[in-house]
C-alpha positions as CSV (number, residue, x, y, z in Angstrom):
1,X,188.8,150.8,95.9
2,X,188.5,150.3,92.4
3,X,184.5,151.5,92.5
4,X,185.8,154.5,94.1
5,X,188.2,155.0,91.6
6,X,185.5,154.5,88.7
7,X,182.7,157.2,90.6
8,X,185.3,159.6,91.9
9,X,187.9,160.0,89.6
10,X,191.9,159.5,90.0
11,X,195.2,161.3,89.8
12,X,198.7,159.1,89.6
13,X,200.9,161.1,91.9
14,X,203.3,162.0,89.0
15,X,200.5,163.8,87.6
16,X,201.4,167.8,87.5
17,X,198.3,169.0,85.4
18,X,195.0,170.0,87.2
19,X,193.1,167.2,85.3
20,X,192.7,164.1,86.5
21,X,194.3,160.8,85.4
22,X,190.7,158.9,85.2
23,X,188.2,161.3,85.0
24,X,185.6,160.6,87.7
25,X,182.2,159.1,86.0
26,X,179.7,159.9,89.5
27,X,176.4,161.2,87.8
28,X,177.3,159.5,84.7
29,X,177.4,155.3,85.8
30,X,175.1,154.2,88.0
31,X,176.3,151.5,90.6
32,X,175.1,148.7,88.6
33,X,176.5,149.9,85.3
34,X,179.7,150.7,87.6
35,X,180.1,147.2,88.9
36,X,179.5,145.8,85.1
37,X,182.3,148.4,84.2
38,X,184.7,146.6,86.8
39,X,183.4,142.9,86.3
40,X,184.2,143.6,82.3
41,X,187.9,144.8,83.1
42,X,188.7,142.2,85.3
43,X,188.1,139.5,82.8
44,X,191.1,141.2,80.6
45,X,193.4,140.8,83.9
46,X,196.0,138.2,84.4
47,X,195.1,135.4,87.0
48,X,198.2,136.7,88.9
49,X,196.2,140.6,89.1
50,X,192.8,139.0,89.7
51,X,194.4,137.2,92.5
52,X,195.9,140.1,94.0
53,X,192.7,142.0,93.2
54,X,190.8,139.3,95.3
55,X,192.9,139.4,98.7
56,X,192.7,143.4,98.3
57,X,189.0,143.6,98.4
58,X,188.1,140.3,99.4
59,X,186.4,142.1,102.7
60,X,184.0,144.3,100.9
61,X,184.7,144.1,97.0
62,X,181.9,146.8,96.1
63,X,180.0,149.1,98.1
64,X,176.2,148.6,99.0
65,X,173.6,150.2,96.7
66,X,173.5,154.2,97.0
């Protein structure tokens, strides 16, 4: 979910303009530099979020290589 969120872009429902809340950065990361991206925020998480984080995605926690 959250490598989606990083290539594709996201818009918090309470969000009433056209542009989006993250801006998408497809074309612009590439899926090692996106993964590096996530790895990095992660570490400024609280163990509680990391935890949740981990039973979220623990199935598939980033996509195979494009």
């Amino acid at each position: 979910m959250l490598y989606r969120i990083v290539q594709e872009g996201w818009r918090d429902a309470f969000n009433k303009t056209d542009r989006l809340t993250m801006p998408a950065f497809k074309g612009q990361l590439s899926h090692e530099e996106t993964i590096s991206v996530i790895t990095y925020l992660k570490t400024l998480w609280t163990a509680k979020q990391r935890q949740f984080q981990w039973e979220e995605s623990r199935r598939e926690p980033f996509p195979a290589a494009p």
